[in-house]
PAPA-673050 format. One record per residue (C-alpha): residue in three letters; x, y, z. Coordinates in steps of 0.5 Angstrom, whole numbers, always signed. Layout:
<pts>
PT   residuo       x       y       z
PT       ala       X       Y       Z
...
</pts>
This chain:
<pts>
PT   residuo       x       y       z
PT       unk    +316      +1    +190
PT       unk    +312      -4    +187
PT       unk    +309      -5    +179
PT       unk    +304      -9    +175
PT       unk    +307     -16    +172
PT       unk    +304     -13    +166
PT       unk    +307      -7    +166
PT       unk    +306      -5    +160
PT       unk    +301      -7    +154
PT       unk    +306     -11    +149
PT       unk    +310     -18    +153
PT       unk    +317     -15    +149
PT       unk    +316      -8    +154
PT       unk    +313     -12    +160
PT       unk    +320     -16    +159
PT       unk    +324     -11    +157
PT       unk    +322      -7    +163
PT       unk    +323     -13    +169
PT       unk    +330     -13    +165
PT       unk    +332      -7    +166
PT       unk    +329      -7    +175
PT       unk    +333     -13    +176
PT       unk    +340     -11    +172
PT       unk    +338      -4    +176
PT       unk    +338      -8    +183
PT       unk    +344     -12    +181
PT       unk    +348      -7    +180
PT       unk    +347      -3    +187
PT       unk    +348     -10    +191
PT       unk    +353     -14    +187
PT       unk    +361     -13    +190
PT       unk    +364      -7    +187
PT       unk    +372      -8    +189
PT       unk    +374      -8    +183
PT       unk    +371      -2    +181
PT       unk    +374      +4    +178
PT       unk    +370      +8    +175
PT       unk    +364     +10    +180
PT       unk    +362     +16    +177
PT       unk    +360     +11    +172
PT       unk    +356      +6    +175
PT       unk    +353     +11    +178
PT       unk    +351     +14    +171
PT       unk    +349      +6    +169
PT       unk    +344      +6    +176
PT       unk    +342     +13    +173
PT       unk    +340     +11    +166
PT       unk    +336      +4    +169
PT       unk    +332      +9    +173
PT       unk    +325     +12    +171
PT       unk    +324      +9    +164
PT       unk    +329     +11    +161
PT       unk    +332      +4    +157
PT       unk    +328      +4    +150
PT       unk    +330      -2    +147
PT       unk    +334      -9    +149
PT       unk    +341      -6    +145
PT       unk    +341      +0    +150
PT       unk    +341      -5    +156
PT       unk    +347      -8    +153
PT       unk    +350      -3    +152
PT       unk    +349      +0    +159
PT       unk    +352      -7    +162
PT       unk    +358      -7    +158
PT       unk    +360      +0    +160
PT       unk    +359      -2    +167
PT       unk    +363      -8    +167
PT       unk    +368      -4    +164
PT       unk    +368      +1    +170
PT       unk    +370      -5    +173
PT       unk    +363      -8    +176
PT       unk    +365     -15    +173
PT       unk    +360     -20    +177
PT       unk    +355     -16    +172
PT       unk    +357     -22    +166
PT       unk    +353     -26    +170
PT       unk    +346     -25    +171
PT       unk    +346     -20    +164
PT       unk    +349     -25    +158
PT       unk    +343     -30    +160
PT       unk    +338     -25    +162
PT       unk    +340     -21    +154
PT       unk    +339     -28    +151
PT       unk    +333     -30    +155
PT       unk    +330     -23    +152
PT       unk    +331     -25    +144
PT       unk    +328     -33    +146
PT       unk    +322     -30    +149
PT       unk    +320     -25    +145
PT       unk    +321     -29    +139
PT       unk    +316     -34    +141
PT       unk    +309     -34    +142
PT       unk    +308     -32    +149
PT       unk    +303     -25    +150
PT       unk    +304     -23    +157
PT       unk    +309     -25    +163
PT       unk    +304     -30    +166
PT       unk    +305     -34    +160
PT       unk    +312     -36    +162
PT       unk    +313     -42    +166
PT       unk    +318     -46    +168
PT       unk    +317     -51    +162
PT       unk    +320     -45    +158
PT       unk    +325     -43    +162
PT       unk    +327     -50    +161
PT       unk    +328     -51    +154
PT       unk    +331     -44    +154
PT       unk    +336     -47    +158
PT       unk    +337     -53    +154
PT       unk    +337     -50    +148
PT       unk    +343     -45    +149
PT       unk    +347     -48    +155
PT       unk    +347     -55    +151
PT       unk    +354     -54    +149
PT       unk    +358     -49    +155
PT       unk    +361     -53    +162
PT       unk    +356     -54    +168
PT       unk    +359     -48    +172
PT       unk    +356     -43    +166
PT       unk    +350     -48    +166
PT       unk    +350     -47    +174
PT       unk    +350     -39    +172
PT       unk    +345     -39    +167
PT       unk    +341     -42    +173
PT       unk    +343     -37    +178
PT       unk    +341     -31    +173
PT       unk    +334     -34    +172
PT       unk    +333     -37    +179
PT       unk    +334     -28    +181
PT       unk    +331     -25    +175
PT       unk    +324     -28    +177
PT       unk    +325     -29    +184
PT       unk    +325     -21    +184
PT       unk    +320     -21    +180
PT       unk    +316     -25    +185
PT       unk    +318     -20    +191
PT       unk    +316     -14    +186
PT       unk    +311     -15    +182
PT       unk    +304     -13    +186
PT       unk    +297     -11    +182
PT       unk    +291      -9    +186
PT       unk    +293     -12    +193
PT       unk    +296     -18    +190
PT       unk    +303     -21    +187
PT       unk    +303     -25    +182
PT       unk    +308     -31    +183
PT       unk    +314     -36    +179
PT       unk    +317     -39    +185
PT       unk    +322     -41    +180
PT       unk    +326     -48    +181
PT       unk    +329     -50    +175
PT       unk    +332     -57    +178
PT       unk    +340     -58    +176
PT       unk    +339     -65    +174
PT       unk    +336     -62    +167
PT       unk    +342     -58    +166
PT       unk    +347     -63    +167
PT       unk    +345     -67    +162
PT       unk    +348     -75    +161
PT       unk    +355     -73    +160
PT       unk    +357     -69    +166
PT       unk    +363     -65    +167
PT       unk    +368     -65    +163
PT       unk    +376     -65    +164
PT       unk    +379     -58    +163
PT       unk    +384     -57    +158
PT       unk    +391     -56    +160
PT       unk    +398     -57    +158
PT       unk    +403     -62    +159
PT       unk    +409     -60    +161
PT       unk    +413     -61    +155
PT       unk    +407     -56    +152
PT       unk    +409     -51    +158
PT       unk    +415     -51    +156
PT       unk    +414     -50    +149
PT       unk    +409     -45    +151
PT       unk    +414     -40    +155
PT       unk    +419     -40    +149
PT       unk    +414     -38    +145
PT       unk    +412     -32    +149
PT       unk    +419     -30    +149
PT       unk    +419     -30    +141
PT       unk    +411     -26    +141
PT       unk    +409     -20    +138
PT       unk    +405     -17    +142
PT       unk    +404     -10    +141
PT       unk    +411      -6    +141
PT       unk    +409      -1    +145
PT       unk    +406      -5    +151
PT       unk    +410     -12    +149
PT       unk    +413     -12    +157
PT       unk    +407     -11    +160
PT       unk    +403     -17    +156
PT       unk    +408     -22    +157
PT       unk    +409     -19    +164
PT       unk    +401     -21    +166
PT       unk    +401     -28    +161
PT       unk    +408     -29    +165
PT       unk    +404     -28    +172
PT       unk    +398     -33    +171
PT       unk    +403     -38    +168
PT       unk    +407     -39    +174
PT       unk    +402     -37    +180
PT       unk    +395     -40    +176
PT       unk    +392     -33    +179
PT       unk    +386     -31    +174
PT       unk    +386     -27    +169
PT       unk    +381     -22    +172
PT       unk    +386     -22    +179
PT       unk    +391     -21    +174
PT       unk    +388     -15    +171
PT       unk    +386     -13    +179
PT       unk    +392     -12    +182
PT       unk    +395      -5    +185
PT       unk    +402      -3    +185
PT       unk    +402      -5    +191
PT       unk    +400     -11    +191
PT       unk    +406     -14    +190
PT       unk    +412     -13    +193
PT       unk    +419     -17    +193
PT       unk    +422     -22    +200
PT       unk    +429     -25    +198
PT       unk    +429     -28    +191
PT       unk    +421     -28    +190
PT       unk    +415     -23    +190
PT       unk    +409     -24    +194
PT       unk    +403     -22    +190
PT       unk    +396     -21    +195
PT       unk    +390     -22    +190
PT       unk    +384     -22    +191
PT       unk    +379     -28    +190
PT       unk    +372     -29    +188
PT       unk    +368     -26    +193
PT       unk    +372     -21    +195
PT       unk    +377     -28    +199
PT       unk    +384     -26    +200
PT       unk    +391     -30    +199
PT       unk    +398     -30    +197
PT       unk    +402     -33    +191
PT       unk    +408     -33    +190
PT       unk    +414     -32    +185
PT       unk    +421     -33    +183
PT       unk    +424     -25    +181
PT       unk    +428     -28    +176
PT       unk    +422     -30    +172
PT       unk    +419     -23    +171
PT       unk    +424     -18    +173
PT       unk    +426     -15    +167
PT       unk    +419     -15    +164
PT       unk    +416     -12    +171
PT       unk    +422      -6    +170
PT       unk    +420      -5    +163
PT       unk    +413      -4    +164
PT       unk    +414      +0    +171
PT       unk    +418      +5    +167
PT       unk    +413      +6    +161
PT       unk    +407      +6    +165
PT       unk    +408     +12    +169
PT       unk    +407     +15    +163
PT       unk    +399     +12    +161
PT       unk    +398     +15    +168
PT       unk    +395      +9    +170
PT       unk    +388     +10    +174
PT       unk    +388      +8    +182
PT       unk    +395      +6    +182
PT       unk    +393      -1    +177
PT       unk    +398      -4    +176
PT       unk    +397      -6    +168
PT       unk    +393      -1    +164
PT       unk    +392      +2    +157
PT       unk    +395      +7    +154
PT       unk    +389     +11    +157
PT       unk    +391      +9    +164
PT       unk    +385      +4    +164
PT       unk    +383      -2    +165
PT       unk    +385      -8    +161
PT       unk    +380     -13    +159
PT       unk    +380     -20    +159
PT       unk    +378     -21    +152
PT       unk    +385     -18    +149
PT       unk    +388     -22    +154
PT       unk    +386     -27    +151
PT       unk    +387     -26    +145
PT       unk    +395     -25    +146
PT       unk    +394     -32    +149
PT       unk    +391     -35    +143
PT       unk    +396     -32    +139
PT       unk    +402     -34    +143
PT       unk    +398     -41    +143
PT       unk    +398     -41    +136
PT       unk    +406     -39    +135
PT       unk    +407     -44    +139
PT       unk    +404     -49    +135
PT       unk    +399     -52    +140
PT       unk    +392     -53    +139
PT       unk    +387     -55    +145
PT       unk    +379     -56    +145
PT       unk    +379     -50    +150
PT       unk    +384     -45    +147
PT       unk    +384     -39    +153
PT       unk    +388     -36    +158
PT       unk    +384     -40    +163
PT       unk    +387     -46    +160
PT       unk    +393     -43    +163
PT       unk    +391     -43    +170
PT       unk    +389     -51    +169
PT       unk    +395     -52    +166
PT       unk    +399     -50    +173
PT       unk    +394     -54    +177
PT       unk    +395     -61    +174
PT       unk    +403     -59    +174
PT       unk    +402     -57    +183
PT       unk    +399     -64    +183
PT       unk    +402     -68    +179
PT       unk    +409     -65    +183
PT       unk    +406     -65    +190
PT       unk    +401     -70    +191
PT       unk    +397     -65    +196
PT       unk    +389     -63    +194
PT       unk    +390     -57    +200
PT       unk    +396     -54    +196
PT       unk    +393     -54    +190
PT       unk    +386     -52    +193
PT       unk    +390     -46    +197
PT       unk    +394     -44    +191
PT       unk    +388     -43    +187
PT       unk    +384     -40    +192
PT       unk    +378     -45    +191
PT       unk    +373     -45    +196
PT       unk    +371     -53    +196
PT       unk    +377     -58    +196
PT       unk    +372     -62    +191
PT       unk    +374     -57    +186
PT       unk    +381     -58    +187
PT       unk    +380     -66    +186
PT       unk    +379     -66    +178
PT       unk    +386     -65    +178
PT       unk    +387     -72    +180
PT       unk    +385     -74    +174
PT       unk    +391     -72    +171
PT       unk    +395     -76    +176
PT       unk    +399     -82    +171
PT       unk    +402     -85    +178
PT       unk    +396     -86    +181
PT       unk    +392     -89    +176
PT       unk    +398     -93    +175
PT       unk    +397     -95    +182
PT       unk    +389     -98    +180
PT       unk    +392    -102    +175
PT       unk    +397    -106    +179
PT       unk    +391    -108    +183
PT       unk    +389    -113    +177
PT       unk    +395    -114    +175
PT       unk    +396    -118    +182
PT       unk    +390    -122    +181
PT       unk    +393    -124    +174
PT       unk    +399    -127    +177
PT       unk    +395    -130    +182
PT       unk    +391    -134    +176
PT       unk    +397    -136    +173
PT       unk    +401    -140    +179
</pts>
C-alpha cells in the first residue's frame, strides 16, 4: 500500500510516520539468525503497524526491544534514523519535501564527524534506504514524489581519512590475560564472563559471534576446540583453541548454566537464560582494561579482536590468514594490519640507507 509524503499535517508526524513504515520493513527483511525471541519481533512488527507508535520514544523503545530478542542488524538503520528525527524536527523544515540532500548533508557532518568511516559508511546506508523506500512508497493522486538520495562518500570521509585501530601489543596482552585472572566479575557468573572474554582474545572472534554461539557450536579435536561461528551475513568459519586455555573456566560454566535454563540451547546466558548484550561485555572489558593499567583511545572489546589481528600478522606475515581468521569478506580489510608490521617498515627504510652509503664512497 501506498501513502501521501505528507501523511499527516504536522512534519514531526509525517516524519515520524516514515520512521516508523521503514523500521517496519526492515524489520521483515533483515537476517534473523540470531534471533531468539520470534514471538517478539512479532509483537515488534505488531506494534509498527496501523499507527499505533505515537511518539519518537516509543520507536526506540520498540527497536531496543527487538535487538534485544536477537534482531541485531536493526542498530544500524535505527541509531541514525532516531538522530536524524531530533535534527530534523528542530529545524525549521515544514513538509517532507523540504528535506534535501544539502540537509542530509549537514546532518551527516554534524553527527558523524567524530565516528570511524565504517560508522559514517553506515550512517549513509541508514538514510540512502530510508528515502530510497520513501521514494517507492509515497504516492499521492497518481503521483510519487521523489529523494533519489545520493549522498556521495567523498563528504563523509573528510581530510584525514581512515584511522588505524587501536590494539595492544604483546606485552599488553600479556598484561591484559594476568588481569583477567585476578577480575572481579561477578561471583556468581565470574567463569562465564572470563570464559566469553577468553574467547575473543585468542580466536579474534566478534563480541557478537561470541554472544551467538550454541553448545553445539563448539565441540573439542585433540588438544583443541573448534568453534563454528557464524559471521556477518550470515557467512560461516572455523576458529580454533588450545583446551587449556579455556577449560577449567568452560567446565564451570557449563556446570552453572544448566541451572539459568538457557533459551535455544546458548551457550552464554543471564541468570534469565537470556542473551547477554554486548554493552556489558564491554564493560567487563573496561574493567579488566583498567585493572590492568592500560588505557588506549578506543578502550572496547573489539580492541581485542584487533589486538589478535596485529599479532597473526606480525607472527605470520600472511594477509589470507589474518582475512580467514577474522571472516573478512575483502582481503583490503585484512591489509590495515600491515601497518603494524615493524620489520617491513624497517625494510623501507634500509632502501635509503643504501643510497646514503652510496653517497658517502
Amino acid at each position: 500500500m501506498k501513502y501521501p509524503l505528507n501523511y499527516k499535517d504536522e512534519f514531526s508526524y509525517s516524519l515520524l510516520f516514515w520512521l516508523v513504515r521503514f523500521v517496519r520493513y526492515k524489520l521483515t527483511t533483515l537476517s534473523n539468525h540470531q534471533v531468539y525471541d520470534k514471538v517478539k519481533i512479532l509483537e515488534a512488527i505488531d506494534m509498527l503497524s496501523n499507527d499505533k507508535v505515537s511518539s519518537i520514544e516509543e520507536l526506540e523503545s520498540i527497536c531496543k526491544k527487538a535487538r534485544k530478542a536477537g534482531m541485531i542488524g536493526i542498530n544500524t538503520y535505527a541509531t541514525p534514523l532516531l538522530k536524524l528525527y531530533t535534527f530534523l524536527t528542530q529545524s525549521t523544515l515544514h513538509s517532507m519535501e523540504d528535506i534535501d540532500e544539502e540537509i542530509l548533508s549537514d546532518f551527516l557532518s554534524v553527527e558523524t564527524s567524530t565516528l570511524s568511516t565504517a560508522s559514517k559508511k553506515n550512517y549513509r546506508i541508514a538514510l540512502i534506504g530510508f528515502f530510497g523506500y520513501i521514494d517507492k512508497q509515497n504516492e499521492n493522486e497518481g503521483t510519487s514524489y521523489v529523494y533519489d538520495i545520493t549522498l556521495k562518500m567523498s563528504s563523509l570521509q573528510g581530510k584525514s581519512g581512515q584511522k588505524l585501530p587501536a590494539f595492544l601489543n604483546q606485552k599488553e596482552l600479556e598484561q591484559f590475560l594476568q588481569a583477567i585472572e585476578q577480575a572481579q566479575l561477578g561471583e556468581k557468573v565470574a567463569a562465564r564472563n572470563k570464559l566469553i572474554i577468553k574467547l575473543i582474545v585468542y580466536t579474534g572472534i566478534r563480541v557478537s559471534e561470541a554472544l551467538a554461539l550454541r553448545c553445539k557450536d563448539i565441540f573439542p579435536t585433540q588438544d583443541c576446540y573448534l568453534v563454528q561461528i557464524r559471521g556477518k551475513g550470515n557467512k560461516p568459519r572455523v576458529v580454533m583453541i588450545r583446551q587449556s586455555h579455556i577449560q577449567s573456566l568452560l567446565n564451570a560454566w557449563l556446570t552453572q548454566r544448566l541451572s539459568f535454563s538457557p533459551k535455544n540451547d546458548l551457550l552464554f546466558c543471564n541468570t534469565k537464560g537470556n542473551p547477554l548484550t554486548q554493552s556489558y561485555i564491554y564493560r567487563n572489558v573496561e574493567n579488566i582494561l583498567t585493572q590492568a593499567g592500560i588505557r588506549k583511545e578506543k578502550n572496547g572489546a573489539h580492541m581485542l579482536r584487533h589486538s589478535f589481528a596485529t599479532l597473526l600478522y606480525q607472527q605470520k606475515h600472511d594477509l589470507v590468514m589474518v582475512q580467514e581468521a577474522l571472516g573478512h569478506a575483502d582481503l583490503n580489510t585484512s591489509r590495515i594490519y600491515t601497518h603494524f608490521d615493524k620489520e617491513r617498515l624497517q625494510e623501507v627504510v634500509s632502501v635509503m640507507d643504501n643510497i646514503t652509503k652510496q653517497e658517502n664512497l
